[in-house]
VMD Tcl script that draws the C-alpha trace (Angstrom):
set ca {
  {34.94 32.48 26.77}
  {36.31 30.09 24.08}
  {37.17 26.35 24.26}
  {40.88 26.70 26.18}
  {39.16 28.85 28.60}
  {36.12 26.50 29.47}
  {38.34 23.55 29.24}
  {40.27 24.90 31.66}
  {37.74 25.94 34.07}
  {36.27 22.19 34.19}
  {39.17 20.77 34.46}
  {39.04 18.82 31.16}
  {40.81 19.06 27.92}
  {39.61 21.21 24.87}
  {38.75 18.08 22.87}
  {36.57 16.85 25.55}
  {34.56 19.91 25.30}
  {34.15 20.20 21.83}
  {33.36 16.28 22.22}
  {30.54 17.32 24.60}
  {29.35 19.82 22.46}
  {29.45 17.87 19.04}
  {27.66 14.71 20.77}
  {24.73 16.11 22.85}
  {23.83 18.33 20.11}
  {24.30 21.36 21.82}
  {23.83 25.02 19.74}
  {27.07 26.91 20.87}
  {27.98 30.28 19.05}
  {30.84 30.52 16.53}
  {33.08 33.43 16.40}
  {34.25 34.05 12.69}
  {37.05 31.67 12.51}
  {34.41 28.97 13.36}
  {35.94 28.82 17.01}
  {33.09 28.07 19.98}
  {32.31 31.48 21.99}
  {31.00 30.20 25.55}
  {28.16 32.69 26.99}
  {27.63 32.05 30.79}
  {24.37 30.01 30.06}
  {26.84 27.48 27.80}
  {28.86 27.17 30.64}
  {26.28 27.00 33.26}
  {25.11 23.91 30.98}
  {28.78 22.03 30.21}
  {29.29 22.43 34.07}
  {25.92 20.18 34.14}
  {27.27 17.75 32.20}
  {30.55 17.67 33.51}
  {28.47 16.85 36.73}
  {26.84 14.41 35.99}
  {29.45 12.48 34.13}
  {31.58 12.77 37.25}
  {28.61 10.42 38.85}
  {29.37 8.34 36.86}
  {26.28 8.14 33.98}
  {27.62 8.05 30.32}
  {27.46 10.72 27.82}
  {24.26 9.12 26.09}
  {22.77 9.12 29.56}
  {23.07 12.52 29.95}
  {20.05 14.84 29.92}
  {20.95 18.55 29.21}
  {18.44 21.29 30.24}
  {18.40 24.00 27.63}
  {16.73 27.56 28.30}
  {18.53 28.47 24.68}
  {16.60 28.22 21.62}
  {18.49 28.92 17.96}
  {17.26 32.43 16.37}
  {16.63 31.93 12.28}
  {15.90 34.51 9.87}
  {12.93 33.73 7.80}
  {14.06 35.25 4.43}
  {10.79 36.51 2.48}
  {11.17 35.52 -1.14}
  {9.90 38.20 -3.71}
  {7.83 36.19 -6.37}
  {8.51 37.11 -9.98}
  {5.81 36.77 -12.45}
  {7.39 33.60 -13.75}
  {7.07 32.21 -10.55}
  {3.17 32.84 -10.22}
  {2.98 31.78 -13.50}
  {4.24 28.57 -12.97}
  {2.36 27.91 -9.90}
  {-0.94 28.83 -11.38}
  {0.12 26.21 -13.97}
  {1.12 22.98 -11.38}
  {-1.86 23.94 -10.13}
  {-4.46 23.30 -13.09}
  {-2.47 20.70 -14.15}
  {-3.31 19.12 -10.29}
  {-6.99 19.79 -10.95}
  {-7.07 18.00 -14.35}
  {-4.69 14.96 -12.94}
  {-7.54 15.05 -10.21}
  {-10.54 15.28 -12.76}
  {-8.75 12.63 -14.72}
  {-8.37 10.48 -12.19}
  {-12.21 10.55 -10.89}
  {-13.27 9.89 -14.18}
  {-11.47 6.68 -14.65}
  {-12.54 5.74 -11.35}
  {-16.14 6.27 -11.88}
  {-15.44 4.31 -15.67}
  {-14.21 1.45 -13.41}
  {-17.80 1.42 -11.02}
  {-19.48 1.04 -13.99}
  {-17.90 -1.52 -15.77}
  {-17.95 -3.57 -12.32}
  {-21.79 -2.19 -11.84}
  {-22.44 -4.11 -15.05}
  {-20.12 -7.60 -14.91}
  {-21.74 -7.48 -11.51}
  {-25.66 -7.33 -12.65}
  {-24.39 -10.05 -15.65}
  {-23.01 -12.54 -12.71}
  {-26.49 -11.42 -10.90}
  {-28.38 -12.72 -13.93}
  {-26.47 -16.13 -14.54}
  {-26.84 -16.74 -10.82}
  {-30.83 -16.19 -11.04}
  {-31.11 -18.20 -14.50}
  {-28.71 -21.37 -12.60}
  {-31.19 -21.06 -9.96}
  {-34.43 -21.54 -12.22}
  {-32.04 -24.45 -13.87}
  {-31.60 -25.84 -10.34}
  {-35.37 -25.10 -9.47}
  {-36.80 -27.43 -12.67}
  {-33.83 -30.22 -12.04}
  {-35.39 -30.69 -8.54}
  {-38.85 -30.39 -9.11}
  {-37.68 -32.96 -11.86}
  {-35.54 -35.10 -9.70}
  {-38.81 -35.13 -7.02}
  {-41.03 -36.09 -10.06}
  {-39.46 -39.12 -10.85}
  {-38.96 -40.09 -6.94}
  {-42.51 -39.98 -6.43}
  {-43.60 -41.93 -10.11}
  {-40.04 -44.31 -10.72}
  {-39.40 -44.89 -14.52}
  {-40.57 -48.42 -15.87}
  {-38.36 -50.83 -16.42}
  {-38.61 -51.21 -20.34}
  {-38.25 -46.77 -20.31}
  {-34.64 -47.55 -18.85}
  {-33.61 -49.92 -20.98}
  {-30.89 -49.01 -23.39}
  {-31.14 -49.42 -26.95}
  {-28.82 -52.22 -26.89}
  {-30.87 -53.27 -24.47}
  {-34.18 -53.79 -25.93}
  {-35.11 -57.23 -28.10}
  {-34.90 -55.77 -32.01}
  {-37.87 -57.98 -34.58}
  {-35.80 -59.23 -37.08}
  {-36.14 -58.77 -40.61}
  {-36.79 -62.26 -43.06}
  {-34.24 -62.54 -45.41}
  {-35.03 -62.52 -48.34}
  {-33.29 -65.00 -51.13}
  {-31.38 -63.09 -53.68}
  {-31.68 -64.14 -57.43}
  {-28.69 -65.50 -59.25}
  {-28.52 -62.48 -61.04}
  {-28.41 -59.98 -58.45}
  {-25.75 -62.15 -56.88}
  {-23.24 -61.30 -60.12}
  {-24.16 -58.08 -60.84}
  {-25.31 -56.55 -57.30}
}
mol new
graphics top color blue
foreach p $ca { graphics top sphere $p radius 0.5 }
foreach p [lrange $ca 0 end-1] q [lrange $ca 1 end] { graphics top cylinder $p $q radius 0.2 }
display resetview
């Protein structure tokens, strides 16, 4: 049957058919001028949905039970030796990209291996630091400085020299 045909038979125009068709998707044949060719099963199916849009759901409510699957021809493509060729090729250049890859990966471990045993070695040398400041630190809680030990430079009474009287000479010429 074709779209005047099935229009008719639902009582609905030819746009509203081809509306139906476009909207839920729905794999109809084509003749050669690109026209719709109804089978039985098509109608079967737009006489569902004319159904249930008569009680009263909307078209994007509308659930449409199929039976009809689309039939493809898998084409088998003949390789050429270029082909081949070229596929051999993506593939080694995969493996190396792979290889590469790895290896700057594993160059990366091992430059973080290393900063990481340098950090571990400046945190165990702070520690000893830390270790010898507090055994320090409880050394002089337990035995205070003396008073005269703390005493600035500035601090701290200086003898003072005699001064000696200068001759008249070295006064001139000194």
């Amino acid at each position: 049957m074709n779209t005047t045909n099935v229009a008719q038979l639902l009582n609905v125009s030819k746009s509203t058919v081809q509306r139906w068709v476009k909207q839920l998707d729905l794999q109809m044949k084509r003749n050669e001028l690109g026209h719709y060719s109804f089978s039985e099963n098509d109608v079967a199916l737009l006489t569902q949905v004319h159904e249930q849009l008569q009680a009263g759901k909307n078209l994007q409510e509308i659930s449409v039970m199929s039976k009809k699957r689309r039939n493809g021809i898998v084409k088998k493509e003949e390789k050429d030796h270029r082909t081949i060729e070229l596929l051999k090729r993506i593939d080694e250049l995969e493996l190396r990209i792979n290889r590469k890859a790895d290896d700057v990966v594993s160059y990366q471990l091992l430059q973080h291996r290393q900063e990481m045993e340098e950090l571990q070695k400046q945190i165990t040398s702070l520690n000893e630091r830390m270790s010898a400041l507090e055994a320090t630190a409880s050394t002089l809680q337990k035995f205070p400085p003396r008073p005269q030990d703390t005493l600035l430079l500035l601090d701290q009474e200086i003898p003072e020299k005699k001064l000696k009287r200068k001759s008249f000479f070295t006064m001139l010429f000194g």
